[in-house]
N, C-alpha and C positions, 0 to 999 in steps of 0.2 A: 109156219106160224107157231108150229108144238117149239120148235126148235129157239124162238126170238124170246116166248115166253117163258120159256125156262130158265134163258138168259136175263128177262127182265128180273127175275123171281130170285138169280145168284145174286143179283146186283145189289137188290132191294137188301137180304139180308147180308150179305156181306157189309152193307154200309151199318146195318144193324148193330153187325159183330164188332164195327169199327167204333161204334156212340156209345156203346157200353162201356167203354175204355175210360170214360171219365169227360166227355164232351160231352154238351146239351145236346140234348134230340125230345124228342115223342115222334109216335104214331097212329094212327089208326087204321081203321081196314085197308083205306086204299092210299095214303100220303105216308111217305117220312120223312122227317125234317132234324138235320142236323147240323154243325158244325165242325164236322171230326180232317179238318183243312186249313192249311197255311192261313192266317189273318181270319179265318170263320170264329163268330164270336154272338152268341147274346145269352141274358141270362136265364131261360125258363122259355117254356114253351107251354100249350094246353089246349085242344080238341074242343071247339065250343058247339060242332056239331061235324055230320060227316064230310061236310063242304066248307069247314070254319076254322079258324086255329090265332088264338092268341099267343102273341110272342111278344116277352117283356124286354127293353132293352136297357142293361145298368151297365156302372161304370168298374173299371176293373177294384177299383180301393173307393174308401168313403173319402180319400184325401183330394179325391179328382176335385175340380172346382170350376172348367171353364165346361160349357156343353160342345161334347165334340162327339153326341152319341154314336158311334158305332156300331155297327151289324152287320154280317156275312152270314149267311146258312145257306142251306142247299135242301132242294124238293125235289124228291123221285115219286114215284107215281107206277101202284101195281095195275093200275087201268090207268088210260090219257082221262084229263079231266081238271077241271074247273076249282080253283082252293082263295079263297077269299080267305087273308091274309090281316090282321089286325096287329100291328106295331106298338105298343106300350110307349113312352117313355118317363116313366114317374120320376126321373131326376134329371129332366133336361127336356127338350121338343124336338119336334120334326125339322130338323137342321138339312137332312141331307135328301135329295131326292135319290128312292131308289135305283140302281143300275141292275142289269140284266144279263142271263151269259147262260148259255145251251153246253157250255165247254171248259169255262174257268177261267178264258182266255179273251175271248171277242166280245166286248161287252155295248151294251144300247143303253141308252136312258127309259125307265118305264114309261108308254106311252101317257098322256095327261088323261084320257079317258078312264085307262084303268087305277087311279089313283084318285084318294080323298082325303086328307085332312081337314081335322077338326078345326074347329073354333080356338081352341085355347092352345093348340097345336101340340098338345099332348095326345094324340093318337092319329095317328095313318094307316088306312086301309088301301092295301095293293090287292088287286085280282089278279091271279097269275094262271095259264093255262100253261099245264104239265103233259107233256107228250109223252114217249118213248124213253128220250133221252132229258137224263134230270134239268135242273132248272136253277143255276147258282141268282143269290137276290144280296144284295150290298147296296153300301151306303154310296163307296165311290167304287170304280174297280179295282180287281184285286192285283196290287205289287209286291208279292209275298217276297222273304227272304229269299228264294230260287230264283225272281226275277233279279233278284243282284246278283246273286251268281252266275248267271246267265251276260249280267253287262258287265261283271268284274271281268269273266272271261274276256270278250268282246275288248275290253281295256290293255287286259295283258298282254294283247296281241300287239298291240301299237309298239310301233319301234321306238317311242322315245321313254315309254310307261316301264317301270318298275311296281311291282305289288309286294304288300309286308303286310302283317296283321301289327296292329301297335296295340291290342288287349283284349280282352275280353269281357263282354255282356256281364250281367248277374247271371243267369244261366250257364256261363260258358259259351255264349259263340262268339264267333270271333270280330273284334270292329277291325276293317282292311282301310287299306289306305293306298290310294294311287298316286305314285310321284312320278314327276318328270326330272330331269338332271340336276343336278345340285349347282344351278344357278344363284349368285349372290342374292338375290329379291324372290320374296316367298307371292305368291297367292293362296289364300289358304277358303276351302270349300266345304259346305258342310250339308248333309241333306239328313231328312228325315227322325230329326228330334222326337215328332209330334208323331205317328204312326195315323191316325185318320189323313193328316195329309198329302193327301194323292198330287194334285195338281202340281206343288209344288217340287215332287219328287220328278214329275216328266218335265217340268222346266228344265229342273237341274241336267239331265241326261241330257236334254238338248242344247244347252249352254257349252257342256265339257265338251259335245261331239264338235262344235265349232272352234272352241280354244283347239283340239288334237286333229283338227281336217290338215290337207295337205295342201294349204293355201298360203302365198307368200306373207300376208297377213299373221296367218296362226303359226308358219314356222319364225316368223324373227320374233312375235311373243314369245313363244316355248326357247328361244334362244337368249332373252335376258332374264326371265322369269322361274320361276319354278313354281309346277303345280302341283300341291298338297290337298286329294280329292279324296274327300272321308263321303262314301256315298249314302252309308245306313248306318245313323249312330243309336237308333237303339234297335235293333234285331231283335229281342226279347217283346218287345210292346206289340211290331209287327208282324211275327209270328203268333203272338196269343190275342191277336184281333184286340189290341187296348184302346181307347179313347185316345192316352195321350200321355199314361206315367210308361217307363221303364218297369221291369218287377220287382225295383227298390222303391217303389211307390213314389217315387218322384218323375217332378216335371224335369228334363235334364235341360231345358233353357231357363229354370231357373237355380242351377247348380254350378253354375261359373263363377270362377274365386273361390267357392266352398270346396267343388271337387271330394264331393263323398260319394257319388256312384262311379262303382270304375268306368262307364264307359266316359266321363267326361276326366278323369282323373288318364286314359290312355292319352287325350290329347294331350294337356300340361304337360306329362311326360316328354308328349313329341314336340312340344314348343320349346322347353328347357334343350333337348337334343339338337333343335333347329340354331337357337342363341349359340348353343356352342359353336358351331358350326360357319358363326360370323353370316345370318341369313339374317336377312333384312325386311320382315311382314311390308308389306305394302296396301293391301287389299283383303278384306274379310266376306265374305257372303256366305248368310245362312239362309235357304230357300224352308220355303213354310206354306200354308193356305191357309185363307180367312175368309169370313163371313162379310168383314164388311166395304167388299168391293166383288163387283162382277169381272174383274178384269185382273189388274196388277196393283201392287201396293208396294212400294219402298218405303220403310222406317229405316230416317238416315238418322245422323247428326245432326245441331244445329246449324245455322249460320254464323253462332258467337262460338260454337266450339271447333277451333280453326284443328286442320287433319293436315296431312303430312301422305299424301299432295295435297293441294289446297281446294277447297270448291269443286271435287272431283263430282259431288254429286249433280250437282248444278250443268255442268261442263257436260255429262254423260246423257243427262237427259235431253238435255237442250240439245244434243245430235242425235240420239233417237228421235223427237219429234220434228225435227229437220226430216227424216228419212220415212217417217211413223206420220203424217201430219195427222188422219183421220181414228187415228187409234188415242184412245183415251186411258191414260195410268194414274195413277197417283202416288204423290212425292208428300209423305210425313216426316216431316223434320221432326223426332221428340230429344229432348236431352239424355244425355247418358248418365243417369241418377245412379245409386248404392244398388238401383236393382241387378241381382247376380243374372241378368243374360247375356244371352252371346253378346249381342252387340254393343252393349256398355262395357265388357267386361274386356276386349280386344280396342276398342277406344281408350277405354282407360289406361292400360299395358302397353300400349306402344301406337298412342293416340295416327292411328291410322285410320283412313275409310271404311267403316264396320255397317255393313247392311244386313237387313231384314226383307228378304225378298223374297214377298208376299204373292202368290195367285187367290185369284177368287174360286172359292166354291166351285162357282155355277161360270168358270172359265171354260169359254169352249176350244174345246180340244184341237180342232183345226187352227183356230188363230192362235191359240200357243204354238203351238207348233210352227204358223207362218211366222209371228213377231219373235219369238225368241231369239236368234240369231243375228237380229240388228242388236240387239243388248248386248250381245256377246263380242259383238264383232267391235262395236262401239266403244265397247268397255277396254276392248282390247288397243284400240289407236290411243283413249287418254290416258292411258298408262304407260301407254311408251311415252306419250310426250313429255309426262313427270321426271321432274331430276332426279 
């Protein structure tokens, strides 16, 4: 027992010594509450009694504009015990329900008992019982920049994948990119713009694993195709737990054509590189999460703004729900306006099929997981069919 506590007691302060570095924290007798981890993020914390603790949640710049609040901290505990949890959010609402995690790793949705939000959904209060072992609280779970390293690796391993870094972050780290062989026709893949969204980041992973399985399907794609797989384009936002800018205070989906932050100025690099190269775009998908579906969301093209293949969207879907009947998605045709994002901005340059491919929120993890790879697999027969 002397022995655990002593241990609980190196812990406690050692995470101490770690929040002092320049991370949010507070504590009092018996909780601490920090952020000093991958994606942990909120702005202010404060003790409203020994069982109470207000935590404000802002956004990383005053330029942010869409509510994508954010929050990851962590609660250790020099006794087990009971911390009722109050959530701020004075420039946004209770958008996300809390997730749960004993490890950093294994996460739960908070039960609906121990949760309350407010009327005007500017405050959420979580109960959370701290044991032993700390007690990580977020918005979605956490895919910190080591979880890419960990699937970059996992990538580099495929026999058909090359790895390159094509630039770097504001920070310095590095945007990677996974290619397959230098096939005439490109697919080009993009994940993680937005740093809050989770969902659409384990699409993407599940998507790629389908296009590189070792299926007669996914080898004669990867044999007329080339895969261009940017997994984490902004590593700065997702490591400092952002909303939703880069630490150029910009949104990077809407920095296409502008290209003033380098991480979107490394693609154009790689796209001008691919032209020379006599590569042929065919296909765009940028994976994202949104509020306003429980499931999936496509923002295509119109039906008057004809793509090069034709009606691909139309075509894709209508065989997913061939194979999908009881699953419900949604298909938003918006037009490709002067707005600098992705998906206009690759429509307009080489008027191809340019997606926005949206998860919900509040998509659950199992059906992603099960539907994902009819979209993959699907996507992958009408594109061979394309001339």
């Amino acid at each position: 027992m002397l022995i655990r506590l002593l241990f609980t007691c190196f812990v406690f302060l050692a995470s101490a010594v770690l929040a002092e570095a320049g991370s949010p924290s507070c504590e009092n007798a018996q909780f601490l509450i920090e952020a000093d981890f991958e994606s942990g993020n909120f702005a202010k914390c404060k003790f409203k009694s020994a069982s109470s603790v207000e935590i404000t949640i802002e956004p990383e710049d005053h330029k942010v504009v869409v509510e994508q609040p954010w929050f990851a901290f962590r609660i250790t505990a020099r006794e087990p015990g009971e911390l009722r949890v109050r959530l701020r959010f004075p420039d946004a609402y209770a958008r996300y329900w809390p997730k749960l995690s004993t490890d950093g790793n294994d996460w739960m949705r908070a039960p609906e008992s121990s949760v309350d939000v407010s009327r005007s959904k500017k405050n959420m209060y979580v109960t959370i019982s701290v044991g032993d072992s700390p007690v990580w609280v977020a918005a979605q779970e956490l895919l910190p920049v080591s979880w890419y390293d960990d699937w970059l690796a996992e990538l580099v391993s495929h026999d058909d994948i090359t790895m390159a870094v094509i630039g770097a972050s504001v920070e310095g780290r590095s945007i990677h990119i996974a290619k397959t062989s230098n096939g005439p026709e490109a697919v080009i893949m993009l994940g993680r713009q937005h740093p809050a969204e989770i969902p659409g980041a384990l699409a993407m992973r599940d998507f790629v694993d389908v296009l590189l399985a070792d299926t007669n399907l996914a080898r004669q794609f990867r044999g007329r195709f080339t895969l261009l797989i940017i997994p984490l384009m902004n590593p700065d936002g997702v490591a400092n737990g952002h909303w939703r800018h880069n630490s150029g205070r910009t949104d990077l989906n809407r920095d296409w054509g502008i290209f003033k932050q380098p991480e979107t100025q490394a693609v154009a690099k790689l796209l001008v590189a691919m032209e020379k190269l006599d590569m042929k775009p065919r296909l765009m998908l940028d994976f994202h999460a949104t509020k306003f579906t429980e499931t999936l969301m496509f923002y295509t093209q119109t039906a008057a703004e004809v793509t090069d293949p034709p009606e691909f969207a139309v075509n894709w879907f209508t065989a997913v729900r061939d194979r999908l009947p009881e699953f419900e998605f949604k298909h938003d045709p918006r037009p490709s306006s002067e707005n600098p994002n992705t998906k206009g901005y690759f429509y307009r340059r080489y008027g191809i099929p340019a997606y926005t491919y949206e998860l919900g929120d509040k998509a659950d993890r199992n059906t992603l997981h099960a539907t994902t790879p009819v979209f993959a697999e699907e996507m992958m027969r009408e594109l061979l069919r394309a001339e």
